[in-house]
N, C-alpha and C positions, 0 to 999 in steps of 0.2 A: 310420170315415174311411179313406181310402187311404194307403197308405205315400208317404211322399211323397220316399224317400230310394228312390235305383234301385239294386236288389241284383243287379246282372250287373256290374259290376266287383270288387264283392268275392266274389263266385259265381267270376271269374273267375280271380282270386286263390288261393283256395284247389285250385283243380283245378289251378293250376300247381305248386303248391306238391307237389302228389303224382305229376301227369304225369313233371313234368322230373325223378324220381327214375328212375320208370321208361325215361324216352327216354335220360338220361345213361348209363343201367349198360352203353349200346354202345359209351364214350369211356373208361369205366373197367374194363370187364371184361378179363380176360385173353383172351376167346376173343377178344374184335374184333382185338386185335394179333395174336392166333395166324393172322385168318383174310387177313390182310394182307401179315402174314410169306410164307405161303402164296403169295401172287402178287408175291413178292420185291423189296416195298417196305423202305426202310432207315429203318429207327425208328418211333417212336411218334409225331412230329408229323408223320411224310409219311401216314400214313394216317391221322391224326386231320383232317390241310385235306384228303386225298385222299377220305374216307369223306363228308363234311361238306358240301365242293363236288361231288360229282360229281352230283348232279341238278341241278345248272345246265352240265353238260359241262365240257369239256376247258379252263376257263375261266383266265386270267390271275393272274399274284402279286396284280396289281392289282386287280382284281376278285374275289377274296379277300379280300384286306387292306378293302379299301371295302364289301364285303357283311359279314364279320364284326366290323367297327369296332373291336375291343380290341385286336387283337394288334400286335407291330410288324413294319414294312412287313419289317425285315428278314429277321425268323424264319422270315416266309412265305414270301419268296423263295427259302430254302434248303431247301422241299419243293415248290412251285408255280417252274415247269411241268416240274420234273424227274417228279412224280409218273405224269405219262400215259405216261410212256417205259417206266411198269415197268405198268401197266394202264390200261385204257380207264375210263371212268365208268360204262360198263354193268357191267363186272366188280365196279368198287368197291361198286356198289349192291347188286349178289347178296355181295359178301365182308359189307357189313356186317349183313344178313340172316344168314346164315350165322352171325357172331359173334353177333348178339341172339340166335339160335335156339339156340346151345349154351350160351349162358349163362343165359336162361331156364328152361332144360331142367334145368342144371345147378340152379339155384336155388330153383328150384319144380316140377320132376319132370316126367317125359318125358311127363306124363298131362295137362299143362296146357293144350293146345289145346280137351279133351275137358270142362275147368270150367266148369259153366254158368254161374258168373259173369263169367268171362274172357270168355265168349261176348258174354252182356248187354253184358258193357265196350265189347267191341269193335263191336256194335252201336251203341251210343250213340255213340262218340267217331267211326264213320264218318259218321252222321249228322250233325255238328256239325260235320265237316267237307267235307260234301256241300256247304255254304254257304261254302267260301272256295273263291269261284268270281268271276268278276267285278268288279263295285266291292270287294268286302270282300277282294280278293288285291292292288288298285292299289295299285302302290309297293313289296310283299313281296314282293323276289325268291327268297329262303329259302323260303316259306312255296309260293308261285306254282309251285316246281322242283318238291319236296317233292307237291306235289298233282296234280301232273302225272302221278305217277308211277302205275306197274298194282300196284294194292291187290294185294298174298302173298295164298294161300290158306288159309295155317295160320292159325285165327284171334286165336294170341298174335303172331302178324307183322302181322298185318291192323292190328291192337288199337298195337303198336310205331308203325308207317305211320303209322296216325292221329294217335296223341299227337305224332309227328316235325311232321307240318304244323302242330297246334294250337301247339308249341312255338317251330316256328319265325314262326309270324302272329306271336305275343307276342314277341316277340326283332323281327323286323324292326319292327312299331310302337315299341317301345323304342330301337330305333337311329336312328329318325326324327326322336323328340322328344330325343333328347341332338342331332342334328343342328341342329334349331331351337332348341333353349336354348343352340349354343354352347358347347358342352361336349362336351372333345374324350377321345380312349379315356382319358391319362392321368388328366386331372378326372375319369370319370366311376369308373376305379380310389381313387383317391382320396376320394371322398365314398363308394363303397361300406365304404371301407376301416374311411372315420371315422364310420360310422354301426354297426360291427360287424356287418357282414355277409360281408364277408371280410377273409382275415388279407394281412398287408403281407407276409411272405414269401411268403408262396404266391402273391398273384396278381405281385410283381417275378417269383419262378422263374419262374410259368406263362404269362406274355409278354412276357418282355426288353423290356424298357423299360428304357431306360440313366438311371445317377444324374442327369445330366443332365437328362434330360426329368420324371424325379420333381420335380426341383428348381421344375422350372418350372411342372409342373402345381400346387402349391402354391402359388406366387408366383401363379399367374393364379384360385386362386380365393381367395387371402387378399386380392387386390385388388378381388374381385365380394363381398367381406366375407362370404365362406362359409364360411371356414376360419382359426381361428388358426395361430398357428404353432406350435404342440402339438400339430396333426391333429387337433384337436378340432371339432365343427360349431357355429358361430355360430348364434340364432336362425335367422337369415335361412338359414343352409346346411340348417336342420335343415325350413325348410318349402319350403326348393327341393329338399329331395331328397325329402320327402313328396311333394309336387306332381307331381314324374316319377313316383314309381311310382302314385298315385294314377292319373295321365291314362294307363299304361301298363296297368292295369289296364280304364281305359275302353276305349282301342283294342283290347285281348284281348277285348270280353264280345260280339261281333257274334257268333260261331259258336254260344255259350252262349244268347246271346237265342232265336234260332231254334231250338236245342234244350227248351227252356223250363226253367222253376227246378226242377222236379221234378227232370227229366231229370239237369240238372247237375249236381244235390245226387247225384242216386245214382250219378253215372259217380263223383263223388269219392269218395263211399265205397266204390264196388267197386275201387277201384284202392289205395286206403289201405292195405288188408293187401298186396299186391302189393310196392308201395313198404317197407312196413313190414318187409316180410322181408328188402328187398334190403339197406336199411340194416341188418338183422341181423348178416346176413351179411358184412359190413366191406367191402363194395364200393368205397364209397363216401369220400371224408374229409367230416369238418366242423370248423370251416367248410371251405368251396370256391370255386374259381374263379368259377362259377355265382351264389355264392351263396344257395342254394335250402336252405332248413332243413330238418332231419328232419322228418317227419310229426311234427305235434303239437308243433313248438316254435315257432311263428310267434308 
């Protein structure tokens, strides 16, 4: 008999779960801020919204804040649109290349454009994103900027590229469905928080969200009975946060359909040991802001 259960959303699933190791290490690496400093940005959040948004242009605090959904409006006002005054977005796009490309190198050796499995990878993951083109980009402006853009040569950049679009489809279909359930960045920190998938310090540091607005994000989902007041997840909190990532996994699996299950299955494993060494290498924290597990703890 046929499966009658459809394996591209959790196909999907797992190739994030290794992608966004590899796509993250340009927001954690030392070189990305080296190569930012470089075009005399001031600190570590003007080139993280600087590097992020610059394939949608020279874009607005607002348009920031509304495309990245979590952070607060104000943090990003204090590098957006001060950012273009120290680089263009065509710069920011080569500085962040630049930063993946030494920190790859660094990581996994100046020889790894030359692995024919990095090759294979980057084949596949171009492929699967030859399909976010059209319907399957409506609505993803992340993703729609992102793919816009002219595929690097080198093919651990190419391989970088791709996973950047794949990662940003899954991230803008996730920002869509917390837009529709109503659940706004602080909710949607807080049910990450209390399902253990990220820590409460880290993600208060890593988007200023004032006492205040925590207070409140709690009060609004203790009232939709999602959350005691312990941070802990009610039944109902614990199948409304399944539910999101469950349907956030179905909006990810259009590029993975087109590539087919084989396909999928082997870009994930060609990327696993990639992923696997960067968290080696202490790149990385866990938990994260992200909240994206090491390989093999999901």
């Amino acid at each position: 008999m046929p499966e009658l259960r459809d394996p591209y959303p959790a196909l999907a699933r797992h190739a994030w779960q290794v992608l966004e190791v590899v796509h993250i290490l340009s927001y954690f690496a030392p070189e990305t801020r080296q190569a930012t400093d470089e075009l005399g940005l001031k600190g570590y959040w003007m080139g993280y919204f600087g590097c992020r948004a610059a394939p949608l242009g020279a874009v607005s605090a607002a348009t920031v804040t509304a495309t990245f959904h979590n952070f607060h409006p104000g943090m990003v006002q204090r590098a957006v649109p001060d950012v273009w005054k120290y680089a263009t977005p065509e710069q920011l796009i080569d500085a962040r290349l630049v930063g993946v490309d030494r920190a790859l190198r660094r990581l996994l050796g100046d020889d790894i454009g030359k692995d024919p499995n990095v090759r294979r990878a980057t084949d596949l993951a171009l492929e699967a994103v030859a399909t976010v083109r059209g319907p399957e980009v409506s609505g993803r402006p992340l993703a729609a900027a992102n793919a816009a853009l002219t595929v690097p040569d080198e093919p651990h950049l190419a391989l970088w590229h791709a996973l950047t679009v794949l990662r940003e489809h899954r991230g803008d279909g996730h920002v869509a469905l917390l837009v529709a359930g109503e659940i706004g960045p602080v909710e949607a920190h807080i049910l990450s928080i209390a399902s253990g998938r990220s820590s409460a310090e880290l993600l208060r540091t890593a988007r200023k969200w004032s006492d205040e607005d925590w207070d409140a994000g709690v009060e609004s989902l203790v009232s939709r009975n999602w959350l005691r007041e312990d941070w802990t997840l009610t039944p109902q909190g614990v199948a409304a946060r399944e539910t999101l990532e469950d349907d956030t996994d179905r909006l990810a699996s259009g590029p993975y359909r087109t590539l087919g299950r084989e396909a999928t299955t082997e870009l994930t494993e060609l990327l696993t040991p990639l992923a696997t060494t960067i968290v080696a290498a202490g790149v990385l924290p866990f938990p994260n802001p992200v909240g994206v597990p090491a390989p093999g703890n999901d």
